[in-house]
N, CA, C and O of each residue as an XYZ file, in Angstrom:
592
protein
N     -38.129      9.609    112.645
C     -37.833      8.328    112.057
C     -36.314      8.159    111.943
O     -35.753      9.121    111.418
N     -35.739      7.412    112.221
C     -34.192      7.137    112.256
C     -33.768      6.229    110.748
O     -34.238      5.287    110.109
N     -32.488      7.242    110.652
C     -31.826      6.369    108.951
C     -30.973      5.277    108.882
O     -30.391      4.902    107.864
N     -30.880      4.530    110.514
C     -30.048      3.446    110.096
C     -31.300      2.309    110.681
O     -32.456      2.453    111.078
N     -30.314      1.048    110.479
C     -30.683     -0.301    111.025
C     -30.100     -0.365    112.574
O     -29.001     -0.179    113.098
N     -32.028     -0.894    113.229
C     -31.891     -0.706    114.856
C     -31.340     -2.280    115.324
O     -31.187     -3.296    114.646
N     -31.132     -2.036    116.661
C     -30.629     -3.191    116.614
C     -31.645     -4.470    116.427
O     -31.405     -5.536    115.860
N     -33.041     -3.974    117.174
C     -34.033     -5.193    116.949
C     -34.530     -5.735    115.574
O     -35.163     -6.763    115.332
N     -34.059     -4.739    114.722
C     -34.352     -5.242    112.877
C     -33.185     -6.328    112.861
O     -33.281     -7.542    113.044
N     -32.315     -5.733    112.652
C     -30.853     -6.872    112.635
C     -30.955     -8.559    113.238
O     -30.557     -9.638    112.800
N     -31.685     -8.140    114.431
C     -31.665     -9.673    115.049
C     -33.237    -10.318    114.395
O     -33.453    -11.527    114.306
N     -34.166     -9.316    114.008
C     -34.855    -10.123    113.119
C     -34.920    -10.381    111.785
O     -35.600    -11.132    111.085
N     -34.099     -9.624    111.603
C     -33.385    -10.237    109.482
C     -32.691    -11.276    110.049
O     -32.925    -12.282    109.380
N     -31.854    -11.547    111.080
C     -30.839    -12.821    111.549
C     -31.362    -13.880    111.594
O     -30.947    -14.828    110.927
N     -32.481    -13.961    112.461
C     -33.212    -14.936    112.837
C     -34.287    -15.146    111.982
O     -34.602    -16.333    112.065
N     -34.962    -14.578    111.238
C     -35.607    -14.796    110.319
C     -35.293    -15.582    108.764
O     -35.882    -16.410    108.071
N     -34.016    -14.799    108.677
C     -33.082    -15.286    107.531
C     -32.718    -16.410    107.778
O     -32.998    -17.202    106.878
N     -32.068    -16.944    108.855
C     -31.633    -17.966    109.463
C     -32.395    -19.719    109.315
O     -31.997    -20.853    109.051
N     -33.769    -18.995    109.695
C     -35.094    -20.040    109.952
C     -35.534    -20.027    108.608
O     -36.178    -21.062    108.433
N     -35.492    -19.348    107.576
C     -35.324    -19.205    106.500
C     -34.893    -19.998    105.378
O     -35.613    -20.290    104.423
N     -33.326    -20.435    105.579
C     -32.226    -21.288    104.740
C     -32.525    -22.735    105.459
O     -32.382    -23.828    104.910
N     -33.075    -22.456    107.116
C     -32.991    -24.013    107.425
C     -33.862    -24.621    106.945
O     -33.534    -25.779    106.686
N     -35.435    -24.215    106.556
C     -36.397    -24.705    106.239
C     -36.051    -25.184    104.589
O     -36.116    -26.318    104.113
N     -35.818    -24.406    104.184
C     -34.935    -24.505    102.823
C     -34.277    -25.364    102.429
O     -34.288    -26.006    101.379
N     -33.505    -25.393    103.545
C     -32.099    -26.594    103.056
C     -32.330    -27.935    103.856
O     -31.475    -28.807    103.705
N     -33.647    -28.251    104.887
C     -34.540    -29.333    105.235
C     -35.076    -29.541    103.927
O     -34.522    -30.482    103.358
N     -35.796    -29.087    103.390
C     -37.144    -29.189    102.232
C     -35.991    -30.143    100.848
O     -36.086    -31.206    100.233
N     -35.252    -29.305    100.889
C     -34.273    -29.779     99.584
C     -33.726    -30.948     99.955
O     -33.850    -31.831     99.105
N     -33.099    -31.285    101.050
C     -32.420    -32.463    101.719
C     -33.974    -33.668    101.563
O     -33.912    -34.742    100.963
N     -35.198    -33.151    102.233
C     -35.885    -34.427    102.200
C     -36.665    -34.896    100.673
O     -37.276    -35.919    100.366
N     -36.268    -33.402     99.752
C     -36.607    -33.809     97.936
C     -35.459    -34.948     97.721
O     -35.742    -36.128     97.515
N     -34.739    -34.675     97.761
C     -33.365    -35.277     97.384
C     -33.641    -36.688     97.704
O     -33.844    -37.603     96.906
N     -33.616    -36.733     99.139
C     -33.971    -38.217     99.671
C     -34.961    -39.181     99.099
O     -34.777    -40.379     98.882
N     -36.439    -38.210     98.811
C     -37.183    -38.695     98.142
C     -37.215    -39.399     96.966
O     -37.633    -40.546     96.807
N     -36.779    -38.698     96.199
C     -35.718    -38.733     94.774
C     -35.211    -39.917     94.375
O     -35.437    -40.483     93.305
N     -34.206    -40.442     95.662
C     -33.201    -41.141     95.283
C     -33.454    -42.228     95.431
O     -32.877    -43.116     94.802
N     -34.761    -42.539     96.654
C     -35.151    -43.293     96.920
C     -36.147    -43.971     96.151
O     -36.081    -45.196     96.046
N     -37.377    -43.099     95.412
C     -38.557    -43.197     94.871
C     -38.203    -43.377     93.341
O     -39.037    -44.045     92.730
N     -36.990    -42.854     92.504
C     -37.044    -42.513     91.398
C     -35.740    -42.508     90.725
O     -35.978    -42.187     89.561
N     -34.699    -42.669     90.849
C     -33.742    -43.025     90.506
C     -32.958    -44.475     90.784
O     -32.245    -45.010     89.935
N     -33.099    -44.780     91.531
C     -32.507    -46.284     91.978
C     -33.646    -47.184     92.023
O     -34.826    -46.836     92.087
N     -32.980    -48.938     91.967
C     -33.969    -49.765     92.001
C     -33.865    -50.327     93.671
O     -33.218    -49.786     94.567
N     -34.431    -51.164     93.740
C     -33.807    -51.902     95.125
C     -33.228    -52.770     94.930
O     -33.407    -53.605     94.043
N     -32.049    -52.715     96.100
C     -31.333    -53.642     96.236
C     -31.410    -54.995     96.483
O     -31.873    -55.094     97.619
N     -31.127    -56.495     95.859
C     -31.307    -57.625     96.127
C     -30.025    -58.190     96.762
O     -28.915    -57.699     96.557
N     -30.194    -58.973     97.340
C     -29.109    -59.636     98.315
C     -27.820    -59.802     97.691
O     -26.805    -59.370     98.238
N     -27.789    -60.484     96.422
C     -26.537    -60.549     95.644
C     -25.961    -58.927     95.382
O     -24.746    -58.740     95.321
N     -26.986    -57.712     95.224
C     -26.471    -56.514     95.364
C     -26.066    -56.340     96.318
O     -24.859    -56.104     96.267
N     -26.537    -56.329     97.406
C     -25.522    -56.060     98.436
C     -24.383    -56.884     99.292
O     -23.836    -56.546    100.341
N     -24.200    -58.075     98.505
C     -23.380    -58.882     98.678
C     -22.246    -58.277     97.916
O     -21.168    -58.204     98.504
N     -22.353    -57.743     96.443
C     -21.291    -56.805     96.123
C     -20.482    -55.775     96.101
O     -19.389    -55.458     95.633
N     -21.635    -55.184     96.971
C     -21.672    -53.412     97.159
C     -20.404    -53.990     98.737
O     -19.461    -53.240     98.993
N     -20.569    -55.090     99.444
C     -19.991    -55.593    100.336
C     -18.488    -55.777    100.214
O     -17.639    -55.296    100.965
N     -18.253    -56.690     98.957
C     -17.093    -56.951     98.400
C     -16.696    -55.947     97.632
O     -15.471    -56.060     97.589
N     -17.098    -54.802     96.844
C     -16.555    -53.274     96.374
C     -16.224    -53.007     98.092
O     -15.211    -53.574     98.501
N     -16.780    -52.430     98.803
C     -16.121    -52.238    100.062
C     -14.874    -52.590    100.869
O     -13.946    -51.878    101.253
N     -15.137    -53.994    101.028
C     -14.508    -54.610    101.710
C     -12.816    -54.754    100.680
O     -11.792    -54.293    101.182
N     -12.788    -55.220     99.713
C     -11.394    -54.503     98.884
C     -11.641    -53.320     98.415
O     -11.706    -53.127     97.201
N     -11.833    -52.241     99.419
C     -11.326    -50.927     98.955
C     -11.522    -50.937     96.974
O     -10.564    -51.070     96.212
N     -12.211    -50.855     96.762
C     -12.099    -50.485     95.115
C     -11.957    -49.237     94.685
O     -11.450    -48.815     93.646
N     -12.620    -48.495     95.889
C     -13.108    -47.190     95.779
C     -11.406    -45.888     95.888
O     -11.090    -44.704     95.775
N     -10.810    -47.330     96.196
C      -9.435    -46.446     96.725
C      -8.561    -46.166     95.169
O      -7.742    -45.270     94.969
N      -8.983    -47.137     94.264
C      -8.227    -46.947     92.692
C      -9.775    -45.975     91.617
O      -9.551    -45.085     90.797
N     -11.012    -46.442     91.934
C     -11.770    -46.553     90.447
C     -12.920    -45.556     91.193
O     -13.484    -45.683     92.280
N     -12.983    -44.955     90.591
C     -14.580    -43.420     90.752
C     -15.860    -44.624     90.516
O     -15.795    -45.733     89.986
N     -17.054    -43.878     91.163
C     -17.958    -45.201     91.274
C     -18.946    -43.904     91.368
O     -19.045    -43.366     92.471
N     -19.800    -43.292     90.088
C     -20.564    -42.450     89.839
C     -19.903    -40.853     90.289
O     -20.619    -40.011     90.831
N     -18.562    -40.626     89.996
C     -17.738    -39.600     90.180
C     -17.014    -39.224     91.829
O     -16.562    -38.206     92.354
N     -17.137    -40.146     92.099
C     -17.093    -40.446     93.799
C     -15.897    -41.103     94.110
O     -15.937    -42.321     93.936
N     -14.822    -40.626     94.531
C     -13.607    -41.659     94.711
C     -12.461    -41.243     94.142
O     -12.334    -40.021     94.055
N     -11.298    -42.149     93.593
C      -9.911    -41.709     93.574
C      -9.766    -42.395     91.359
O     -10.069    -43.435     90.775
N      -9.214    -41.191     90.978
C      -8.844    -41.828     89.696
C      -8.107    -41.885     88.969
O      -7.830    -41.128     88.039
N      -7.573    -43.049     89.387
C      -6.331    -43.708     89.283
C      -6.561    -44.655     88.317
O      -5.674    -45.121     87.602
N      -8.092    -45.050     88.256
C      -8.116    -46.294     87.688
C      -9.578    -45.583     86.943
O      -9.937    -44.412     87.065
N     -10.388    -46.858     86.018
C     -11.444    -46.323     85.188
C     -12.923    -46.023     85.996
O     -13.243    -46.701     86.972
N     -13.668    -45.069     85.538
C     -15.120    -44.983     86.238
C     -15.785    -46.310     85.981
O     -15.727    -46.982     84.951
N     -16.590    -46.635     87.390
C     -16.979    -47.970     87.257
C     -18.449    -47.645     87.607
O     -19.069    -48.521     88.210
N     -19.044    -46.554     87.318
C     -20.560    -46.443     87.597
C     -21.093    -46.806     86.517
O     -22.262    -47.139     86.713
N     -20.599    -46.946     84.872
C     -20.921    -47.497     83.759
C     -20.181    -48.171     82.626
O     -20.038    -48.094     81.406
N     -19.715    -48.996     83.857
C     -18.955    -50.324     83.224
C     -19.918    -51.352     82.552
O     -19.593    -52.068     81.605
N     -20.960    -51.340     83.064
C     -22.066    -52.486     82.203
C     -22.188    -52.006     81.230
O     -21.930    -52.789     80.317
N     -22.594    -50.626     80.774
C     -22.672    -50.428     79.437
C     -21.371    -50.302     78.589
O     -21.232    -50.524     77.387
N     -20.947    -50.112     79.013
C     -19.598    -50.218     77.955
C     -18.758    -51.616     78.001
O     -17.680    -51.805     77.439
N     -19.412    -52.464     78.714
C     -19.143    -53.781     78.670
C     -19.864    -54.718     77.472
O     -19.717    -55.732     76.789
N     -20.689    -53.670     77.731
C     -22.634    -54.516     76.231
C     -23.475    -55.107     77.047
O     -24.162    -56.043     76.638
N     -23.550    -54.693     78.227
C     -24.181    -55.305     79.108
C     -26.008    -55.271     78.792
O     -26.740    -56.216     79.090
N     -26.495    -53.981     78.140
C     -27.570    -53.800     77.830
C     -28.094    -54.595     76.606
O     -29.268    -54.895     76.384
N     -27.061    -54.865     75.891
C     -27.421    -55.673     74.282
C     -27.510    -57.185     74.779
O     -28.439    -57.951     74.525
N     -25.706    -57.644     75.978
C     -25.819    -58.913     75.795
C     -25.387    -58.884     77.174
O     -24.286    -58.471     77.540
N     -26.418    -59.397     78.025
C     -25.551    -59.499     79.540
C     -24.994    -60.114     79.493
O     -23.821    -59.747     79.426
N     -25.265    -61.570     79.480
C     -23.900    -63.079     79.629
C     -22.780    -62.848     79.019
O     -21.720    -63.236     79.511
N     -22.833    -62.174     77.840
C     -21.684    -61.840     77.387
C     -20.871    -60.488     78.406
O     -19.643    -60.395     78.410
N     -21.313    -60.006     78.811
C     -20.687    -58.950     79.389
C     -20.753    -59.514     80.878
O     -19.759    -60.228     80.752
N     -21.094    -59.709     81.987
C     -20.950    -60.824     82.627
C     -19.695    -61.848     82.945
O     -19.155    -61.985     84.042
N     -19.267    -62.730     81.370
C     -18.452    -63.398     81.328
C     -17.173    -62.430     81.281
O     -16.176    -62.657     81.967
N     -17.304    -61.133     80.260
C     -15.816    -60.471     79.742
C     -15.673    -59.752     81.406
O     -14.514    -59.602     81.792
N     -16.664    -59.370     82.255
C     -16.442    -58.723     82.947
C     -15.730    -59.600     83.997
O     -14.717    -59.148     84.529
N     -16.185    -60.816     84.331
C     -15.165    -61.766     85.354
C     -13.766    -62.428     84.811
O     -12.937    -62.941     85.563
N     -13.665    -62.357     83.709
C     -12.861    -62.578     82.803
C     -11.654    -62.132     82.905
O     -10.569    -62.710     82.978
N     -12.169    -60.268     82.901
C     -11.033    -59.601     82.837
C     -10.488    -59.011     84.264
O      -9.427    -58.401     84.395
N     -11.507    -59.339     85.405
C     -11.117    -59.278     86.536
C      -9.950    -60.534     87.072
O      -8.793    -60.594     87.487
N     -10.948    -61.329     86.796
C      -9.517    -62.794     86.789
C      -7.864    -62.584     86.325
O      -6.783    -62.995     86.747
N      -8.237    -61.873     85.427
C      -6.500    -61.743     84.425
C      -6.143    -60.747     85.066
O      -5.074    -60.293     84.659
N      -6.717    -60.060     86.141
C      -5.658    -58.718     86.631
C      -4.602    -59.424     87.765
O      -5.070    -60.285     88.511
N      -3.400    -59.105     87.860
C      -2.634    -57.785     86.997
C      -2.122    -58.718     86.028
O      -1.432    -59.737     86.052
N      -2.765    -57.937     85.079
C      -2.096    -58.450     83.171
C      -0.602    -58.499     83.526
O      -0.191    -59.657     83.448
N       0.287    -57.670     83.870
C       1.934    -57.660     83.771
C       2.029    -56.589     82.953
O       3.094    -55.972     82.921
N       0.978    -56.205     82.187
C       1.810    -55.321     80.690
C       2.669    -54.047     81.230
O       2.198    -53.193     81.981
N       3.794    -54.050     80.808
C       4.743    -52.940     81.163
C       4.159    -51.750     80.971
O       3.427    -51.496     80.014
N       4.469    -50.944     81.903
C       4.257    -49.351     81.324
C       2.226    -49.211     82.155
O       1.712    -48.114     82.374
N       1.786    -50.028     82.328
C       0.367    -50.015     82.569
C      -0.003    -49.890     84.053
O       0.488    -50.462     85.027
N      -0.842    -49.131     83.985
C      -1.086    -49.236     85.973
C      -1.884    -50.674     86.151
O      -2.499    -51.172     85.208
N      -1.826    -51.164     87.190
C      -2.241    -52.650     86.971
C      -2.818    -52.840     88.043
O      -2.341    -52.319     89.050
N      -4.197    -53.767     88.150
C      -5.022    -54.025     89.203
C      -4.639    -54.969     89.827
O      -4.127    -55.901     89.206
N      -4.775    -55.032     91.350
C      -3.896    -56.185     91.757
C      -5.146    -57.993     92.011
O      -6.342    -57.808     92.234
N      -4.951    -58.519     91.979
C      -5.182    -60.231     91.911
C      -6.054    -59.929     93.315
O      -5.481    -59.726     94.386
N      -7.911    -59.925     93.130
C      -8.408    -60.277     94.010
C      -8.812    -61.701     94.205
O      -9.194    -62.367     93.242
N      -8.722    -62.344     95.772
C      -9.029    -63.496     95.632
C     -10.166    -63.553     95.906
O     -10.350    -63.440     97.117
N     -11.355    -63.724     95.122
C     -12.504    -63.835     95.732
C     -13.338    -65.173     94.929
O     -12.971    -65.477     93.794
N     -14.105    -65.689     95.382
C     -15.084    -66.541     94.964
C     -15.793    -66.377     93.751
O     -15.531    -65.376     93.084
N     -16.610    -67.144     93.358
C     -17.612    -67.049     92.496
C     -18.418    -66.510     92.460
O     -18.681    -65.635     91.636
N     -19.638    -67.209     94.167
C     -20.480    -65.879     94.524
C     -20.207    -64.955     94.870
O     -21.161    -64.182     94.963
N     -19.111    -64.497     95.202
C     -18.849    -62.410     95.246
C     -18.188    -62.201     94.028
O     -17.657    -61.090     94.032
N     -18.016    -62.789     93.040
C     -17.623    -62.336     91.740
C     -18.913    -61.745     91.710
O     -19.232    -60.610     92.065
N     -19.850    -62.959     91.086
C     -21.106    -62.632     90.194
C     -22.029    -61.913     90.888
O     -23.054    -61.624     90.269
N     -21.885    -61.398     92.498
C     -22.360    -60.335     93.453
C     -22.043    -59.284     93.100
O     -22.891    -58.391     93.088
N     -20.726    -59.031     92.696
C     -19.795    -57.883     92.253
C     -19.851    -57.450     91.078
O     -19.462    -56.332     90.742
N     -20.415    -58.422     90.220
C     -20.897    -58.184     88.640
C     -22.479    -57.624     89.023
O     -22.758    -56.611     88.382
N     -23.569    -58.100     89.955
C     -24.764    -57.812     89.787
C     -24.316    -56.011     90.373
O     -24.561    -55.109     89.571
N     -23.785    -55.698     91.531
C     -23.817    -54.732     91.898
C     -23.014    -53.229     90.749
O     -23.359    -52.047     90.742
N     -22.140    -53.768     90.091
C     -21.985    -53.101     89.001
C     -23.208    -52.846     87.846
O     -23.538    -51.791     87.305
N     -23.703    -54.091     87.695
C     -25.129    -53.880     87.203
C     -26.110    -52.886     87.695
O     -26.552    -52.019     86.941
N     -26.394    -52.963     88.691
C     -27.357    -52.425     89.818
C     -26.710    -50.729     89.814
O     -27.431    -49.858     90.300
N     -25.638    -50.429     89.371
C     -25.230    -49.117     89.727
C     -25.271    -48.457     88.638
O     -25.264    -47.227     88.600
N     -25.327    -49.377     87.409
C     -25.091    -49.035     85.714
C     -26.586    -48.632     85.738
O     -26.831    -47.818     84.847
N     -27.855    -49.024     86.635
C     -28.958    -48.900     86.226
C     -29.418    -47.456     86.917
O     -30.573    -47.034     86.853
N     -28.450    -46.846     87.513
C     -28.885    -45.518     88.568
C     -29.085    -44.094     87.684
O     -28.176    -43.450     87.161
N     -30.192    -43.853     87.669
C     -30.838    -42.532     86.979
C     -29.754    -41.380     87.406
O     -30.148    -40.794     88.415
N     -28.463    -40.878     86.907
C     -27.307    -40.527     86.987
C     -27.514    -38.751     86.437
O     -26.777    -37.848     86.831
N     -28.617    -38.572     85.517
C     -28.911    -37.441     84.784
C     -27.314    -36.974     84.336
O     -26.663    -36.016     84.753
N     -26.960    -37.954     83.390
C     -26.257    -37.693     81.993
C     -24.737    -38.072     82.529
O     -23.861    -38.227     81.678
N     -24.355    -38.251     84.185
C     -22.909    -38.460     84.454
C     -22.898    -39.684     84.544
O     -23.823    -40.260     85.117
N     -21.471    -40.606     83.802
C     -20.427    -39.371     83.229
C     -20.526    -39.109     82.099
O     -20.576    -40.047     81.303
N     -20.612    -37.315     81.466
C     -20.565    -37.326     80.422
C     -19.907    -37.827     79.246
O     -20.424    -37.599     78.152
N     -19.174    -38.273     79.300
C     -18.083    -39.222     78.406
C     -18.335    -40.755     78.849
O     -18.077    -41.109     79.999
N     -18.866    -41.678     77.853
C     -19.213    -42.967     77.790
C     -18.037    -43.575     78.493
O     -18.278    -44.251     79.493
N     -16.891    -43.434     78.131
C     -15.732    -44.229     78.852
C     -15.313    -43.730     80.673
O     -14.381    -44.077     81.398
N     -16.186    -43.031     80.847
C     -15.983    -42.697     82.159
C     -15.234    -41.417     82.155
O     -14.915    -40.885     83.218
């Protein structure tokens, strides 16, 4: 009986191991998918993706984290509805939220400042539903800090 590892064991711990992690890391990839699809998110309605369009299309993603995803420079915007009051009072949060998009850049000295998008009404209130629509994503607890 021989005391080491032959070569034909080696190539079948390799290949075995191998076929192993892929099945593995298939199985987990199509939970995940399942997941995200079936049980955490709602579906998207046209005005959602009319916003998810206009977040795109001006780069937002290039200043503000959008469920920890992105550059931060600026505030997390995956739960801006709730800390807007969006859950107590939408219209009210709604209005403060186009509100305070309108008034950017405030001027205030010393402040990093958002710059003046020109956009419409309907990709405002597209851009408000899709913030909505992202505030509603089964996140499991991120971000831990309410203010982002």
């Amino acid at each position: 009986m021989t005391e080491g590892l032959t070569k034909a064991a080696a190539r079948n711990i390799f290949y075995g191991g191998s076929l192993f992690f892929f099945l593995l890391f298939a199985a987990l990839t199509a939970h995940s998918h399942f997941y995200i699809v079936n049980t955490s998110t709602q579906p998207m309605s046209d005005s959602v993706r009319l916003g998810k369009h206009v977040w795109e299309e001006h780069n937002c993603i290039n200043c503000h984290t959008i469920l920890g995803e992105g550059s931060y420079f600026a505030p997390e915007i995956g739960n801006v509805w709730t800390r807007f009051g969006g859950h107590n009072n939408p219209e009210g949060a709604r209005m403060a939220l186009e509100a305070w998009m309108n008034a950017q850049p405030t001027g205030a000295p010393g402040r990093r400042q958002m710059p003046a998008f020109d956009i419409n009404d309907e990709e405002m209130q597209a851009l408000i539903d899709f913030l909505e629509w992202t505030d509603s994503i089964d996140t499991q607890g991120w971000p831990p800090h309410p203010a982002g």
